[in-house]
Gaussian input, Z-matrix of N, CA and C with variables (Angstrom, degrees):
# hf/3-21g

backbone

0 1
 N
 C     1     B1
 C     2     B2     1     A1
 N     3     B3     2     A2     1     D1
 C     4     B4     3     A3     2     D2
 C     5     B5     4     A4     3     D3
 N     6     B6     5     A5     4     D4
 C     7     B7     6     A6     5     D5
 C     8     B8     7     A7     6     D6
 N     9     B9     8     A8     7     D7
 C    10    B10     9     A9     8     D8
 C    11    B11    10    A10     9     D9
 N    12    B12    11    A11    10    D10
 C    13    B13    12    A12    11    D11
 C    14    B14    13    A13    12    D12
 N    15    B15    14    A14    13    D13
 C    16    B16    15    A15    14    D14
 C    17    B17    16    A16    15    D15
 N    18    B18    17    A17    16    D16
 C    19    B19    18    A18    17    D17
 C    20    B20    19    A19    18    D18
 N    21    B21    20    A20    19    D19
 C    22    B22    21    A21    20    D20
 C    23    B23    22    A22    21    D21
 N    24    B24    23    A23    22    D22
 C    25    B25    24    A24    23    D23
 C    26    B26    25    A25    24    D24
 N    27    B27    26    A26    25    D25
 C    28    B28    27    A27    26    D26
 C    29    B29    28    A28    27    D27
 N    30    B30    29    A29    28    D28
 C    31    B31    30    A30    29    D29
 C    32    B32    31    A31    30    D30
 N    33    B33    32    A32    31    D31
 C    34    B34    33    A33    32    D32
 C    35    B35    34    A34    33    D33
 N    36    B36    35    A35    34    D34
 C    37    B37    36    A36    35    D35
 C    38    B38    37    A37    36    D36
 N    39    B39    38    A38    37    D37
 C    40    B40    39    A39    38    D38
 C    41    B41    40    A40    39    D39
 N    42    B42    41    A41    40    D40
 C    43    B43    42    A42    41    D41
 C    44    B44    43    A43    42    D42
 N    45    B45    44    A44    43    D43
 C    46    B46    45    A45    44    D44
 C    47    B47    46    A46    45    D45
 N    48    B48    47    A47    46    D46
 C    49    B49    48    A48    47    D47
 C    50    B50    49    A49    48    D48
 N    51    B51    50    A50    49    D49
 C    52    B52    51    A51    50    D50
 C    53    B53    52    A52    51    D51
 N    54    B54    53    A53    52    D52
 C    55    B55    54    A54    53    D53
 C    56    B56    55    A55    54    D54
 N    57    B57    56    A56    55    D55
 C    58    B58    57    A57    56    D56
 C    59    B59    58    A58    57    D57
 N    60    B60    59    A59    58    D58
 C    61    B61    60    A60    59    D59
 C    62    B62    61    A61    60    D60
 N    63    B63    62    A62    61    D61
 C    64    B64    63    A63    62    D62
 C    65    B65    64    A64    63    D63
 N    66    B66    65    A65    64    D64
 C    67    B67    66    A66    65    D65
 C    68    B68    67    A67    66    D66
 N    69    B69    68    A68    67    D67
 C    70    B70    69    A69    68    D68
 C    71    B71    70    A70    69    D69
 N    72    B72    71    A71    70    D70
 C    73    B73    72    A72    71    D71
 C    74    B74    73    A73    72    D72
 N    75    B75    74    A74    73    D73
 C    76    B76    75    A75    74    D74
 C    77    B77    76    A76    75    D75
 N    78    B78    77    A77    76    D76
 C    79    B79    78    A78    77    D77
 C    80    B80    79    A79    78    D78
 N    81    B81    80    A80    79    D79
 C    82    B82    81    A81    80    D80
 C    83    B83    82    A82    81    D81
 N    84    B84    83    A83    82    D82
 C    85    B85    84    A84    83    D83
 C    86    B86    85    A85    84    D84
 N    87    B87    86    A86    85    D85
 C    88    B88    87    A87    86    D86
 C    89    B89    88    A88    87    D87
 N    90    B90    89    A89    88    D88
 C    91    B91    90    A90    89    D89
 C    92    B92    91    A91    90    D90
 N    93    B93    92    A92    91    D91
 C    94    B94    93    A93    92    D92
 C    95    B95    94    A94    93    D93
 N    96    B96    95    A95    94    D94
 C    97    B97    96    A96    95    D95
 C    98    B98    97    A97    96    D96
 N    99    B99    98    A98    97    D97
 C   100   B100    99    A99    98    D98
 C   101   B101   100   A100    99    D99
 N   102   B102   101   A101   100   D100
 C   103   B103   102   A102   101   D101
 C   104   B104   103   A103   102   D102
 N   105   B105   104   A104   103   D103
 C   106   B106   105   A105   104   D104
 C   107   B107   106   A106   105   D105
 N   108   B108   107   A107   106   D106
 C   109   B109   108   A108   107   D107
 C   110   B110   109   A109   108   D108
 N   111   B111   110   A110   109   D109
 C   112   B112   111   A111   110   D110
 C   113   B113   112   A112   111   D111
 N   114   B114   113   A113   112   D112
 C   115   B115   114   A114   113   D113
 C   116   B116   115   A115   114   D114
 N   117   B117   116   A116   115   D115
 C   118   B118   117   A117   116   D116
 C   119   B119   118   A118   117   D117
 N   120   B120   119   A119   118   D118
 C   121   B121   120   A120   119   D119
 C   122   B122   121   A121   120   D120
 N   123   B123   122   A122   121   D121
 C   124   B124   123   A123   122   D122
 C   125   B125   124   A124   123   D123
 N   126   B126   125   A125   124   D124
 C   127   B127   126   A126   125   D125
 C   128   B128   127   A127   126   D126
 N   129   B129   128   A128   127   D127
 C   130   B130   129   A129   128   D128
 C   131   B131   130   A130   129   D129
 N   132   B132   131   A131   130   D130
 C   133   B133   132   A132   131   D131
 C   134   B134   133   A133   132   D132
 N   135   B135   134   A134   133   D133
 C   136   B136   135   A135   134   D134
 C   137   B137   136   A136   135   D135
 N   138   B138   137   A137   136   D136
 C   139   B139   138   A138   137   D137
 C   140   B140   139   A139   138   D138
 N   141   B141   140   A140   139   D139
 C   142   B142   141   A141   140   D140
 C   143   B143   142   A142   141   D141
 N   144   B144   143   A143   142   D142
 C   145   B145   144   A144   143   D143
 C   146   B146   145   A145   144   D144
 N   147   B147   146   A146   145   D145
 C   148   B148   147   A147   146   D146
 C   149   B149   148   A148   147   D147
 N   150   B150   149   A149   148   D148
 C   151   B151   150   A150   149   D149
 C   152   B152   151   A151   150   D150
 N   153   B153   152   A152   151   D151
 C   154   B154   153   A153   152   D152
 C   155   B155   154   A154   153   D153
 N   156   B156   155   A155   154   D154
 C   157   B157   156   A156   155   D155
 C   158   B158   157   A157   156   D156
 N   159   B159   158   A158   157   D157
 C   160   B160   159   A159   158   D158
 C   161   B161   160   A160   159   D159
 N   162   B162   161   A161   160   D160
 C   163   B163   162   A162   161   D161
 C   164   B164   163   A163   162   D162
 N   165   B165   164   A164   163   D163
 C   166   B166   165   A165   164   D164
 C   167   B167   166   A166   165   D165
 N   168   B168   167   A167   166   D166
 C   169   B169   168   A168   167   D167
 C   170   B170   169   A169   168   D168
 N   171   B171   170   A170   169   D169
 C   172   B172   171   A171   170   D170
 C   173   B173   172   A172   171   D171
 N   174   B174   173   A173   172   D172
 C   175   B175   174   A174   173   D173
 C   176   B176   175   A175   174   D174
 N   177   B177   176   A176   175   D175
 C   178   B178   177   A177   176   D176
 C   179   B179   178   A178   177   D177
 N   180   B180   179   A179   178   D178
 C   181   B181   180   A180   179   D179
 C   182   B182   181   A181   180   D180
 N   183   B183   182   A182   181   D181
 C   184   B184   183   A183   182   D182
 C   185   B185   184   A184   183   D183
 N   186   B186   185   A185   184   D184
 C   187   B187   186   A186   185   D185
 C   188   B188   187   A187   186   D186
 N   189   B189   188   A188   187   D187
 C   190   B190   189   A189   188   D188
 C   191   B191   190   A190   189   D189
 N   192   B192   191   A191   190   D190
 C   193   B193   192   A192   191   D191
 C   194   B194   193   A193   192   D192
 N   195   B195   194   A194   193   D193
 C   196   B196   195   A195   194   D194
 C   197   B197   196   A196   195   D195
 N   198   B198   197   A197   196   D196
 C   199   B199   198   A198   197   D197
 C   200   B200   199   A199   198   D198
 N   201   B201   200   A200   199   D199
 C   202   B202   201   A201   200   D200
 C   203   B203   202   A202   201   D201
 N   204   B204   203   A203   202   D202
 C   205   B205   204   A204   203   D203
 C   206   B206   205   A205   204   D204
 N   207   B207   206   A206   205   D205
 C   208   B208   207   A207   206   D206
 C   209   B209   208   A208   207   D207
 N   210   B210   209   A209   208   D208
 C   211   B211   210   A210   209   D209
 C   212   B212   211   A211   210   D210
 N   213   B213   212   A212   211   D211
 C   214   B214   213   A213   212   D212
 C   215   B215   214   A214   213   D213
 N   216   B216   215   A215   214   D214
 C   217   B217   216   A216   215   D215
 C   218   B218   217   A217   216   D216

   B1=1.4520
   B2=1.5344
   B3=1.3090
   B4=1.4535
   B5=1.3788
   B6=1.2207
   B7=1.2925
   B8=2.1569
   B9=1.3174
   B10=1.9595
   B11=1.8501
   B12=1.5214
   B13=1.6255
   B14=1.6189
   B15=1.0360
   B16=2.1652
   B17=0.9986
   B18=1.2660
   B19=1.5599
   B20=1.6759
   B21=1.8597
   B22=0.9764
   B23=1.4218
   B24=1.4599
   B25=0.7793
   B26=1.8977
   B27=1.2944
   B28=1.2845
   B29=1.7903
   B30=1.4514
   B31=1.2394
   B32=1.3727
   B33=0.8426
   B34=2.0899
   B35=1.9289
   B36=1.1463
   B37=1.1016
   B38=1.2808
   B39=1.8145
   B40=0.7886
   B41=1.5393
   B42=1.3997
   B43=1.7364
   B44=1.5237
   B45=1.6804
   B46=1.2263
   B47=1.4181
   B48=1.3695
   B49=1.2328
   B50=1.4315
   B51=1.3920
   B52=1.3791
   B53=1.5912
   B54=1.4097
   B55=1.2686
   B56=1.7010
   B57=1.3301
   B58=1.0806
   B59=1.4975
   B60=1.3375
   B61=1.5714
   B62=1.4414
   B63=1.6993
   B64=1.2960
   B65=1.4967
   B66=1.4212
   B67=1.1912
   B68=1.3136
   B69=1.4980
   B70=1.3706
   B71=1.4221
   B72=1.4393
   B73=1.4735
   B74=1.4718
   B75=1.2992
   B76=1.5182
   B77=1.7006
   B78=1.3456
   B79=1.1958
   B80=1.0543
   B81=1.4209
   B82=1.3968
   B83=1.2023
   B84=1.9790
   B85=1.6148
   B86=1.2792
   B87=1.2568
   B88=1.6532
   B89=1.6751
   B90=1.5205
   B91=1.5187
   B92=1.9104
   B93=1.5967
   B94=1.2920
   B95=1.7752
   B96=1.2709
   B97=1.3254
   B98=1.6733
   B99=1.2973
   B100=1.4388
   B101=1.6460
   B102=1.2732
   B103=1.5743
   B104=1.5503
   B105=1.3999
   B106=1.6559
   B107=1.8192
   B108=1.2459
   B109=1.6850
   B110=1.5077
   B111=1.2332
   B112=1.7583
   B113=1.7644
   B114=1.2919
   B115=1.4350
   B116=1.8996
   B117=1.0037
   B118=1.7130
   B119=1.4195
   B120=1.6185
   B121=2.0634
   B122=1.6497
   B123=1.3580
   B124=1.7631
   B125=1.3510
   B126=1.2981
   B127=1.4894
   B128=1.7031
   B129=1.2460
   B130=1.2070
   B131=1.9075
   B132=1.1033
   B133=1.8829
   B134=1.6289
   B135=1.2461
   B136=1.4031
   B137=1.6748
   B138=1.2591
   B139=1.5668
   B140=1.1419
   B141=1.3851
   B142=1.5271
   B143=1.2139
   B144=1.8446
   B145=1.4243
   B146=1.1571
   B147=1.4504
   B148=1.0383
   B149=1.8738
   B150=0.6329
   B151=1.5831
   B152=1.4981
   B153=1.1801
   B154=0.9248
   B155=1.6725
   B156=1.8285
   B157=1.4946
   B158=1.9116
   B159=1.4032
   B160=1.5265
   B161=2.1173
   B162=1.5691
   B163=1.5178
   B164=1.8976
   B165=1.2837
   B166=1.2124
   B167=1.6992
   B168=1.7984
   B169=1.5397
   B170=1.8930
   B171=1.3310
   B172=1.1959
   B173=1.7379
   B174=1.0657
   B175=1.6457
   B176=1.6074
   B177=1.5076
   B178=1.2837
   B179=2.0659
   B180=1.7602
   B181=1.5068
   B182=1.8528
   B183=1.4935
   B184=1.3729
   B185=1.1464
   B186=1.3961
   B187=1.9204
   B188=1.9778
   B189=1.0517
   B190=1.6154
   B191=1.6338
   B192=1.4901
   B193=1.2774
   B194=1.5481
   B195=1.0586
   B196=1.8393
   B197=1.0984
   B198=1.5762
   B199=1.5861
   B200=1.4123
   B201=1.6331
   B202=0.8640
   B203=2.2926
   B204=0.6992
   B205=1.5171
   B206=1.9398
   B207=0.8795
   B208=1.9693
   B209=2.0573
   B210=1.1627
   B211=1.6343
   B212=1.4481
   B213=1.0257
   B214=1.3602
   B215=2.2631
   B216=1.8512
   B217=0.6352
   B218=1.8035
   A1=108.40
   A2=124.26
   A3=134.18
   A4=107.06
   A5=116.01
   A6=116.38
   A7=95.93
   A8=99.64
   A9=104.68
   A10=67.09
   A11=95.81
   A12=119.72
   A13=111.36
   A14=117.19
   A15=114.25
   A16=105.38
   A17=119.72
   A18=118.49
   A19=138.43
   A20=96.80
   A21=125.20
   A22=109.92
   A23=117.99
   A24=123.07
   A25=147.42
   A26=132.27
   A27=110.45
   A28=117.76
   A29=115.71
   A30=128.57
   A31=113.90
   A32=96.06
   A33=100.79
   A34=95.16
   A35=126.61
   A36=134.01
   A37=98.44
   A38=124.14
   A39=105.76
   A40=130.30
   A41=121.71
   A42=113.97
   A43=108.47
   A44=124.99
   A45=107.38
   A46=106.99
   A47=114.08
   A48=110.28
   A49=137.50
   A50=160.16
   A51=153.87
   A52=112.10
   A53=101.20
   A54=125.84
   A55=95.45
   A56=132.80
   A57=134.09
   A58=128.53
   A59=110.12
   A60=127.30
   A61=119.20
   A62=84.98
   A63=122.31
   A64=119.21
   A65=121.19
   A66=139.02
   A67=119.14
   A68=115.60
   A69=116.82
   A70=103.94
   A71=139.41
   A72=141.15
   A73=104.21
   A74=135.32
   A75=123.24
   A76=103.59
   A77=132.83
   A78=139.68
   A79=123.17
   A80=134.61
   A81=140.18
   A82=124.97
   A83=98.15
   A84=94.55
   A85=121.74
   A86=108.28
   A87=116.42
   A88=95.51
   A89=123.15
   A90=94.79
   A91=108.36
   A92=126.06
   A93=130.40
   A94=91.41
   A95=104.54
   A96=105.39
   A97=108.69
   A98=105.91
   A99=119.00
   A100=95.91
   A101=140.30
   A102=129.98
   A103=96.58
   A104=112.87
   A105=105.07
   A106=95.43
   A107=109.47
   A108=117.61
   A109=107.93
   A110=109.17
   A111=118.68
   A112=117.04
   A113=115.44
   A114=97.86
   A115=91.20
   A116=100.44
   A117=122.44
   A118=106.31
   A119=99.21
   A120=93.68
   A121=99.21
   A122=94.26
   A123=105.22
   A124=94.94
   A125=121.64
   A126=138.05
   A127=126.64
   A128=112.49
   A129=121.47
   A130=112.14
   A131=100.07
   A132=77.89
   A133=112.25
   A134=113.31
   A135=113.31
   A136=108.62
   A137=110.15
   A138=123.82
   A139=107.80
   A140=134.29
   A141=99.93
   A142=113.11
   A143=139.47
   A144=137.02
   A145=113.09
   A146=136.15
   A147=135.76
   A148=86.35
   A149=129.78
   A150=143.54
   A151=122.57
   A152=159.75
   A153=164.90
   A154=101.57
   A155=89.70
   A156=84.37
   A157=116.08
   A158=112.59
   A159=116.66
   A160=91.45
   A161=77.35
   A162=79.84
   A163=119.09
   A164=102.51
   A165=136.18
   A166=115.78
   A167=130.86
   A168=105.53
   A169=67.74
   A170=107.39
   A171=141.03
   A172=127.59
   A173=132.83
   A174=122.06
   A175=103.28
   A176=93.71
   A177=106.70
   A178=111.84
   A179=87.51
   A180=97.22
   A181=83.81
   A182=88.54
   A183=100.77
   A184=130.99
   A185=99.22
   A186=105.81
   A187=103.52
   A188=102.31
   A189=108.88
   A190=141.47
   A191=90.84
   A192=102.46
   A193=117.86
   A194=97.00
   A195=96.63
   A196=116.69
   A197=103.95
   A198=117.28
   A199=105.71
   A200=128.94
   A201=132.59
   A202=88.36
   A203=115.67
   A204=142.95
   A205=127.81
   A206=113.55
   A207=91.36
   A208=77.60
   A209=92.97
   A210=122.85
   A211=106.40
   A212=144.98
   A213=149.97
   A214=69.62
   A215=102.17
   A216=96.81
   A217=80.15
   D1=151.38
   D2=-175.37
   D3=-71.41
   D4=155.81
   D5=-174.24
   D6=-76.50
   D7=179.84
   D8=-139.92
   D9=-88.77
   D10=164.34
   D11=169.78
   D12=-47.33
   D13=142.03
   D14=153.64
   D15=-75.89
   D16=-10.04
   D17=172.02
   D18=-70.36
   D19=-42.19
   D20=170.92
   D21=99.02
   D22=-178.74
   D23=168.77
   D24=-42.76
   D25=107.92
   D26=176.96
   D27=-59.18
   D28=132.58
   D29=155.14
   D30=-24.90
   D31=92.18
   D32=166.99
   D33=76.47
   D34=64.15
   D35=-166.12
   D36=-70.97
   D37=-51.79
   D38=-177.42
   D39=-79.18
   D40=13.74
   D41=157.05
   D42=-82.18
   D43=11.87
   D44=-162.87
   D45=-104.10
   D46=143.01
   D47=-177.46
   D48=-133.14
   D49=-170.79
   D50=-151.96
   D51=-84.87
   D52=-34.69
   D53=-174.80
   D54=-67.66
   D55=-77.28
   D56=179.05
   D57=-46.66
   D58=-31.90
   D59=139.71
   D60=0.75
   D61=-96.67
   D62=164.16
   D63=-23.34
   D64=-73.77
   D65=167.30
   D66=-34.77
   D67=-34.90
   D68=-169.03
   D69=-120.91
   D70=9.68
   D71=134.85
   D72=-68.66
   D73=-42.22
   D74=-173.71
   D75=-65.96
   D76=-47.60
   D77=160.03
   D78=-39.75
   D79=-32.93
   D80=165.82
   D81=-70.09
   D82=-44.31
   D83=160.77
   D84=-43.30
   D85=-63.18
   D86=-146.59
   D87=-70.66
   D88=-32.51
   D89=177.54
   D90=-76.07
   D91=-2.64
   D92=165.87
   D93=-43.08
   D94=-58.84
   D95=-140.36
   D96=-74.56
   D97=-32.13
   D98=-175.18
   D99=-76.05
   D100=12.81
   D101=171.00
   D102=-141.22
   D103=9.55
   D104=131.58
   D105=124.43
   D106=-0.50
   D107=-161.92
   D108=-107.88
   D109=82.34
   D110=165.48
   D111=-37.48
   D112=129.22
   D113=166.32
   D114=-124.73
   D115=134.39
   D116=-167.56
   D117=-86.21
   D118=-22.76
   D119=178.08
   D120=176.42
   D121=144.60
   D122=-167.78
   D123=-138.99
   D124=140.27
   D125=151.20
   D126=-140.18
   D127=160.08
   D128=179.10
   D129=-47.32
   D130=152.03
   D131=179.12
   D132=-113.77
   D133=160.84
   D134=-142.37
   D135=-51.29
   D136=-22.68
   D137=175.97
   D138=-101.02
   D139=61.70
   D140=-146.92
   D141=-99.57
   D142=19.49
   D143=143.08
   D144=-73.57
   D145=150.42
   D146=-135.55
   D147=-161.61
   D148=-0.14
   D149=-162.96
   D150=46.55
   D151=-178.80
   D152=40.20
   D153=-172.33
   D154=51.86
   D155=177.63
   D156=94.38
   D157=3.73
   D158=-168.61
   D159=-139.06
   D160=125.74
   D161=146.20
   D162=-130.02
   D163=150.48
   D164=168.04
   D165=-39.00
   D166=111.03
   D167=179.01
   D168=-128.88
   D169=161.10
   D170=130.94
   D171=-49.03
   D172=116.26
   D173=165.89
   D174=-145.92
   D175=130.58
   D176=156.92
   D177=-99.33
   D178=149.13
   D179=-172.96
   D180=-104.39
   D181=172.87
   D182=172.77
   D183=-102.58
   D184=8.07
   D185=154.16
   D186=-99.46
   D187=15.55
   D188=179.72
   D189=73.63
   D190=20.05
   D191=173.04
   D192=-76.65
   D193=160.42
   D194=174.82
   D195=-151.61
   D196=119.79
   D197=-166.33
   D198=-104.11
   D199=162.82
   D200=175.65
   D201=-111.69
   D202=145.47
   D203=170.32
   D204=-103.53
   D205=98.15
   D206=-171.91
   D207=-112.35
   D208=114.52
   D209=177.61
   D210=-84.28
   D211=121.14
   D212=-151.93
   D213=-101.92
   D214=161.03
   D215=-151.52
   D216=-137.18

């Protein structure tokens, strides 16, 4: 398992879930995009719980970077 967030823990991690994830990587995109940063393709990452309430997406930008994301959930 990855070492724990610098972030810490999500609040009530355990009501958090994949679904909400989800919801809040698409939200991240779109403000990516509104401060000028395309992401061309996102997926879950091959592990993609990450524990403490975060999962893991994959994104490529369209100058080709590739970030890993742990999306509190």
């Amino acid at each position: 398992m990855p070492p724990p967030s610098r972030h810490g823990p999500v609040p009530d991690a355990y009501g958090a879930t994949k679904q909400q994830a989800t919801r809040n990587i698409a939200v991240f995109i779109k403000d990516l995009a509104e401060s000028g940063v395309a992401v061309v393709s996102f997926a879950p990452a091959t592990t993609c719980y990450r524990g403490e309430g975060r999962w893991a997406y994959l994104l490529l930008t369209d100058d080709e970077r590739r970030l890993e994301i742990r999306m509190p959930g």
